[in-house]
C-alpha positions in Angstrom: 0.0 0.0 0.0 1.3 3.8 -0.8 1.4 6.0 1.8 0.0 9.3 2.1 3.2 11.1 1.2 3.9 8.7 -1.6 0.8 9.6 -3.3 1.2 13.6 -2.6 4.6 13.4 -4.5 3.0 11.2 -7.4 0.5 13.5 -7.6 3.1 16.9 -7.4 5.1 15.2 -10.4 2.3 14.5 -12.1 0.3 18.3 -11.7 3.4 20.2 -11.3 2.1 21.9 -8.8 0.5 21.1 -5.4 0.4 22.8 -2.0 1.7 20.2 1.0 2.6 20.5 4.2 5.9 19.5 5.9 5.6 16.2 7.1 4.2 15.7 10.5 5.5 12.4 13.2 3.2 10.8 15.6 6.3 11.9 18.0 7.3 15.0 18.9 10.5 14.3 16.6 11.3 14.0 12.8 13.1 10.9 13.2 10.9 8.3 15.0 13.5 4.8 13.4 14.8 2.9 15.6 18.7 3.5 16.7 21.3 1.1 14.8 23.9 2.3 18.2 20.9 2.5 20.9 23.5 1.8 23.5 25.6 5.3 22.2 24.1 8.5 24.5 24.0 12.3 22.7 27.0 14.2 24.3 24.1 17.0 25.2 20.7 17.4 24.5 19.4 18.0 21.6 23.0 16.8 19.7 20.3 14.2 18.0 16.6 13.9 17.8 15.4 17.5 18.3 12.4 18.7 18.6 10.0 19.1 15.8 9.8 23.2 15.1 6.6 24.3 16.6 5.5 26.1 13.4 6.2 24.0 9.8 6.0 24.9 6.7 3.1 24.5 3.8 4.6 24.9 0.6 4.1 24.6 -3.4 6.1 22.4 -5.0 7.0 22.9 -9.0 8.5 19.9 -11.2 11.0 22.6 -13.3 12.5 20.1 -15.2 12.5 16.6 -15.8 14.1 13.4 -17.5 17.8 15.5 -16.6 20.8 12.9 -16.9 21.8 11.9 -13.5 22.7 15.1 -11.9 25.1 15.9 -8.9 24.6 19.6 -8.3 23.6 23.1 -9.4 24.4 26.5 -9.4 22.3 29.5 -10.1 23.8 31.6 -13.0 23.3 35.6 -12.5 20.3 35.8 -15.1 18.6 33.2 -13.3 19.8 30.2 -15.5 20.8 26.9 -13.3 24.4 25.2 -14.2 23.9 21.9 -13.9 26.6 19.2 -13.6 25.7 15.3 -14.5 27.9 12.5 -12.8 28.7 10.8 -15.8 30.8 14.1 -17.1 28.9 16.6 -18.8 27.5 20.4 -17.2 24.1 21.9 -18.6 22.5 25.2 -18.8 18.8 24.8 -17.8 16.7 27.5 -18.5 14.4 29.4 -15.9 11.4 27.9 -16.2 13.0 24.2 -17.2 12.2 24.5 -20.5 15.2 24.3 -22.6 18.5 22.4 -21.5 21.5 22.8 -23.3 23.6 20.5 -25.2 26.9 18.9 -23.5 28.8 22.1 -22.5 32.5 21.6 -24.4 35.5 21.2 -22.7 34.7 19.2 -19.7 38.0 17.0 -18.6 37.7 13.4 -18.6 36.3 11.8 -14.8 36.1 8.7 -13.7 32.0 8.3 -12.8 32.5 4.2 -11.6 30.7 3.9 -8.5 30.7 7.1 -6.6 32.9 9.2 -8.5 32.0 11.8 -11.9 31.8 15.2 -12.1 30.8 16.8 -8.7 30.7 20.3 -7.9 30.2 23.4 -9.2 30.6 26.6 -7.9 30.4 30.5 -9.7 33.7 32.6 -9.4 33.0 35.3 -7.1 33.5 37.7 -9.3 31.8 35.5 -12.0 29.6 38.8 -13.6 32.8 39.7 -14.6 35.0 37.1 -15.0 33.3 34.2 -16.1 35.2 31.9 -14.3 33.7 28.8 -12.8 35.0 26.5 -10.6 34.1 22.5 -10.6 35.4 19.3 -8.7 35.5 16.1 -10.3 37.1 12.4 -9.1 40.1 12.2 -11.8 41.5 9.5 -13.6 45.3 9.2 -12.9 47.8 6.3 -13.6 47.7 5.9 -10.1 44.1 5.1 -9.3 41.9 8.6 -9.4 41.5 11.3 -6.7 39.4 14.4 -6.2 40.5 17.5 -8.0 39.5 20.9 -8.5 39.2 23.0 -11.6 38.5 26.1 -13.0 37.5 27.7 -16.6 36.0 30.4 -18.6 32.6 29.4 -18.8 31.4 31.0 -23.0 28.4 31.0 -24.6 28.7 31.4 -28.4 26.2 30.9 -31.1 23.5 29.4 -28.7 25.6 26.9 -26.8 28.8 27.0 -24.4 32.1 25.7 -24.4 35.0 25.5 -21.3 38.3 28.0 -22.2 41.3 27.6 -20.4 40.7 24.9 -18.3 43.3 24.6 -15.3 43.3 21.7 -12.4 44.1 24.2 -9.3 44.3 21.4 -6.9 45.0 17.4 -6.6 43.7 15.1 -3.9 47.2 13.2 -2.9 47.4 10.6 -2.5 45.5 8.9 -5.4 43.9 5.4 -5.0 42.0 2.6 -6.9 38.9 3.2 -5.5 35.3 4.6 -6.6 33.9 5.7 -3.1 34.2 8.7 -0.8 35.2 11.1 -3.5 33.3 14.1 -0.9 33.1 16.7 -2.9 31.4 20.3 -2.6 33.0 23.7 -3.1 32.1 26.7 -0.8 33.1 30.5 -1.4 33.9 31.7 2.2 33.2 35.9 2.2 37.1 36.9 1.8 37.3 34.5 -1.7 38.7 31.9 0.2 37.8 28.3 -1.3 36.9 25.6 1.0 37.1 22.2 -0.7 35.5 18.7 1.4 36.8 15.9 0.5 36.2 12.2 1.6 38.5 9.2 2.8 38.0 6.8 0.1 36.3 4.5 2.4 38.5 1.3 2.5 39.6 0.2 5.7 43.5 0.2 4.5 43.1 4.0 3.4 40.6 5.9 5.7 43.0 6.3 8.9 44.3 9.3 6.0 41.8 11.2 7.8 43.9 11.4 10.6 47.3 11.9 8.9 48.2 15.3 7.8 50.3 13.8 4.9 47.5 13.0 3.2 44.8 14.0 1.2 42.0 11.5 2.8 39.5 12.8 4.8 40.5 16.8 5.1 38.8 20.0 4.6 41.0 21.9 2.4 41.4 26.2 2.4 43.0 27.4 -0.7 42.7 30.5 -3.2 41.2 30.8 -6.7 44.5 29.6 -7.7 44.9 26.0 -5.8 47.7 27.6 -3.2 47.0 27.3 0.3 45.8 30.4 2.2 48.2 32.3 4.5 46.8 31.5 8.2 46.2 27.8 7.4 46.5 25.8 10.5 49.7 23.4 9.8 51.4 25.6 7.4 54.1 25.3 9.8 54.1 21.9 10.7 56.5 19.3 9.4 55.3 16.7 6.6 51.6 18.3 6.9 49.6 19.6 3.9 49.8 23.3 3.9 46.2 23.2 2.2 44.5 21.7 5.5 42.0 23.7 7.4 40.2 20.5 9.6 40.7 16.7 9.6 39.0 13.6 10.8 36.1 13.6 8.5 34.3 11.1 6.5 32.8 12.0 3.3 31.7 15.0 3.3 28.9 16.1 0.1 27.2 18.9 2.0 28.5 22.0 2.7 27.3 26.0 3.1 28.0 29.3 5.0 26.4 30.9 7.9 24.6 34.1 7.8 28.2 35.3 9.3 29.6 33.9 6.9 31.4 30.4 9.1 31.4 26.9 7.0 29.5 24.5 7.8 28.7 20.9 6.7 27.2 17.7 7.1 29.2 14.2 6.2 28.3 10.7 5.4 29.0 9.0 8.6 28.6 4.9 9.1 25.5 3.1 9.8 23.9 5.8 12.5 26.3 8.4 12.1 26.2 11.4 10.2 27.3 14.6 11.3 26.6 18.3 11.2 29.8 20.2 11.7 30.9 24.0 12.0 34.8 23.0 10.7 37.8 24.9 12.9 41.0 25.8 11.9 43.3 23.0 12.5 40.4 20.9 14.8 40.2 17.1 14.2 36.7 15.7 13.9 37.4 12.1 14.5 36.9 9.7 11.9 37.8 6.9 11.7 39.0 6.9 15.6 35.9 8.4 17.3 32.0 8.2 16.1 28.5 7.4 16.3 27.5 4.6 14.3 28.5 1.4 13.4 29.8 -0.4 10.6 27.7 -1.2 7.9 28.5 -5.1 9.4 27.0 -4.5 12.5 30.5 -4.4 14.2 32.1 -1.2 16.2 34.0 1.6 14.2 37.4 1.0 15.8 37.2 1.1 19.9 33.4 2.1 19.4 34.3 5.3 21.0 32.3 8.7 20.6 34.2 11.0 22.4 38.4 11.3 22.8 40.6 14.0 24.2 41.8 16.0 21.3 38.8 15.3 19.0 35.3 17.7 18.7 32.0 16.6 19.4 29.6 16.7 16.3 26.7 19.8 16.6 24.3 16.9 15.6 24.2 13.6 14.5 21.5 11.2 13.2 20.8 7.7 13.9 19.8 6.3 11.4 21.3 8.2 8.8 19.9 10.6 6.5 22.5 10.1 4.0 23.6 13.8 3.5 24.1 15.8 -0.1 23.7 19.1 -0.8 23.1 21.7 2.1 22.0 25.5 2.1 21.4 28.2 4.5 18.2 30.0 4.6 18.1 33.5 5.1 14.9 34.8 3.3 11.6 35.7 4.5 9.9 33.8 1.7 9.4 30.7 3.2 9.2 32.6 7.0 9.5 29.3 9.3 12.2 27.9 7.6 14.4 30.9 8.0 17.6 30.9 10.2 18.1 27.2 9.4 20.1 24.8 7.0 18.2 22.9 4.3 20.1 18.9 3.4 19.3 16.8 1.2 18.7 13.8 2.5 19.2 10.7 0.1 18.3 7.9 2.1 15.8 10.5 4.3 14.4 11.2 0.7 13.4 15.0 1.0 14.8 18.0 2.7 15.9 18.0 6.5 15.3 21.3 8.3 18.0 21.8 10.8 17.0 25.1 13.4 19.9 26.7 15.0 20.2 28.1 18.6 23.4 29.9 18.1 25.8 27.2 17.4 24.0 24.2 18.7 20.4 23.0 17.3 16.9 23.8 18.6 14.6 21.9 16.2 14.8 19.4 13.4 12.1 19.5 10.6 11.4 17.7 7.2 9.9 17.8 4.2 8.8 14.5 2.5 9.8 14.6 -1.2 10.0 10.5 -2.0 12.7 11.4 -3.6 16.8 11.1 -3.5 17.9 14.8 -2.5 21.4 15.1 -4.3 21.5 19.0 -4.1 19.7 22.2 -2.5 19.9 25.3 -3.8 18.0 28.7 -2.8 17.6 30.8 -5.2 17.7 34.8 -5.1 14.1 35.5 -4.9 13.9 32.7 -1.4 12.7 30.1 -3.0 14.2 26.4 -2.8 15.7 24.3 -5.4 15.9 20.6 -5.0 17.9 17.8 -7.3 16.6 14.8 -7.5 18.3 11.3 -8.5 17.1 7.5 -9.1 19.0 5.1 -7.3 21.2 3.7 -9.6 22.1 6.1 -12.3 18.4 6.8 -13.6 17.4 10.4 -14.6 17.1 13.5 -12.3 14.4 16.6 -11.7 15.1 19.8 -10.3 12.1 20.9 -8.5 11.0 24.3 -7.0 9.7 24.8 -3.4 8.1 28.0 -2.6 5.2 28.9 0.1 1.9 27.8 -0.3 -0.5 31.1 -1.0 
């Protein structure tokens, strides 16, 4: 039998537009599964399994476009145009109203889209109106296996389509390994032109202890500029053997990622069965992985020790058990959609919609969500305060970007 939500969301794709409300729990939080780590207690309250906000959401939702190839993020374009990357190696302009999507944009670099790797990221130049220049992340093929790299280009549109000039890999994920998981990646603007760049572990048991080795690539929340050189002030500039590109370490696999309304970074990772994590990264702070957790292996076994808290590492703001399989994140700031504002939107994958996370200063108040039966890959909000959501089928299958505003 469908359930109630299932049929709303058949019915939104099939209308394009439909008023809903936020999804309400017989409990008085969003998250009513049972535990995979029951025996593992929150560090304080509310560091999991908050309180449903006392005032949700109803809001319209609009299919934009549909029958995309399998997409992995967005970007608004200043004329209101989205950039649209596809895993398997190609970007897209999508018009406003979904209408029209471009042809293959020319001059993408080769990526290596087995398993969880393709082309990832995007992110507009800050000075983009200008310059042109985008930014983009993609898991690259090397001799030596593949890693997660960072690129930039001139992004022209000539005689109705749009081509790549002068594109440059910035910055290389060391070292490179055989592998096609925990590729991260998402690329965040901080307010000086500062690039953050979140990367993941690469998952295998001989390679995630990276995380905690500042030698390597694995694991790390990178600072750099538009040129791929690491920003004066990084935390182990001055420390022997370490990457000078390192702002935090002891993370996962991290595919969410946004600012504050100060302008901080923030993002959510991938953790293990019953463990992923919001985080507000810190200069030179370790975060854990793989030493200290929630969660559980996928096996049922402990990570490690089965430890959550050590000396030396930071608590996470939040976690969720189970998971909600984080991609994409945004903060809201608009008046638009009035009850979501102040808090960070994430797309959930395995969740299936958008998690509302409400902030108390730096700790969490309330957790909301809104029931899209659908894999959230990305989350956008665009300029006028409404919400963008990408969509992907499990396995490859097509995508649909669709747009959230307030119901009137």
């Amino acid at each position: 039998m469908f359930s109630k939500n299932y049929i709303l969301a058949t019915t939104m794709l099939a209308c394009s537009l439909i008023a809903v409300p936020v999804s309400a729990q017989d409990s008085n939080t969003a998250e009513t599964g049972k535990a995979n780590a029951p025996q593992q207690a929150p560090a304080f309250e509310n560091q999991t399994r908050a309180p449903l906000p006392e005032n949700q959401p109803r809001v319209e939702m609009k299919v934009i476009a549909k029958d995309l190839p399998h997409l992995w993020a967005m970007e608004f374009l200043p004329d209101g145009r989205m950039l649209v990357t596809a895993k398997e190696g190609a970007m897209h302009i999508v018009s406003q109203d979904g209408s029209a999507v471009s042809e293959p944009i020319e001059g993408v670099p080769e990526v290596a889209s087995a398993g969880q790797g393709g082309l990832l990221d995007v992110a507009l130049a800050p000075d983009f109106e200008t310059s042109g220049m985008i930014y983009f992340s993609f898991s690259e093929p090397r001799q030596d296996g593949n890693g997660t790299s960072v690129a930039t280009a001139k992004l022209v549109e000539v005689d109705g389509g749009a081509k790549l000039e002068g594109v440059t890999t910035i910055f290389q994920q060391t070292p490179s390994y055989d592998g096609d998981k925990h590729f991260g990646s998402r690329l965040v603007f901080g307010p000086q032109g500062e690039l953050y760049v979140t990367v993941g572990e690469r998952s295998d048991a001989e390679v995630r202890t990276g995380a905690q080795d500042l030698a390597s690539g694995f694991g790390k929340v990178f600072r750099i500029d538009t040129s791929g050189k690491a920003i004066e002030g990084n935390p182990f500039i001055a420390t022997d053997g370490a990457l000078d590109e390192i702002w935090s370490l002891g993370h996962r696999n991290v595919q969410a990622a946004a600012l504050d309304g100060q302008g901080r970074l923030w993002l959510v990772e991938h953790g293990p069965k019953g463990g992923d994590e919001l985080n507000r990264p810190e200069a030179g702070k370790n975060y854990g992985w793989p030493e200290v957790t929630y969660g559980i292996e996928y096996s049922g076994r402990a990570v490690g020790d089965g430890i959550t808290s050590q000396q030396g590492t930071e608590q996470p703001v939040y976690y969720w058990d189970p998971v909600i399989a984080p991609s994409g994140m945004a903060y809201y700031d608009h008046d638009l959609i009035p009850e979501w504002k102040g808090a960070f939107l994430i797309g959930g994958l395995v969740s299936q919609g958008i998690v509302a996370v409400h902030m108390d200063g730096d700790r969490v108040s309330h957790e909301g969500r809104l029931d899209l039966e659908a894999r959230i890959r990305d989350v956008k909000v665009a300029p006028d305060g409404s919400v963008f959501a990408v969509t992907e089928e499990r396995g490859g299958g097509n995508s649909t970007i669709i747009k959230i505003t307030n119901a009137t």
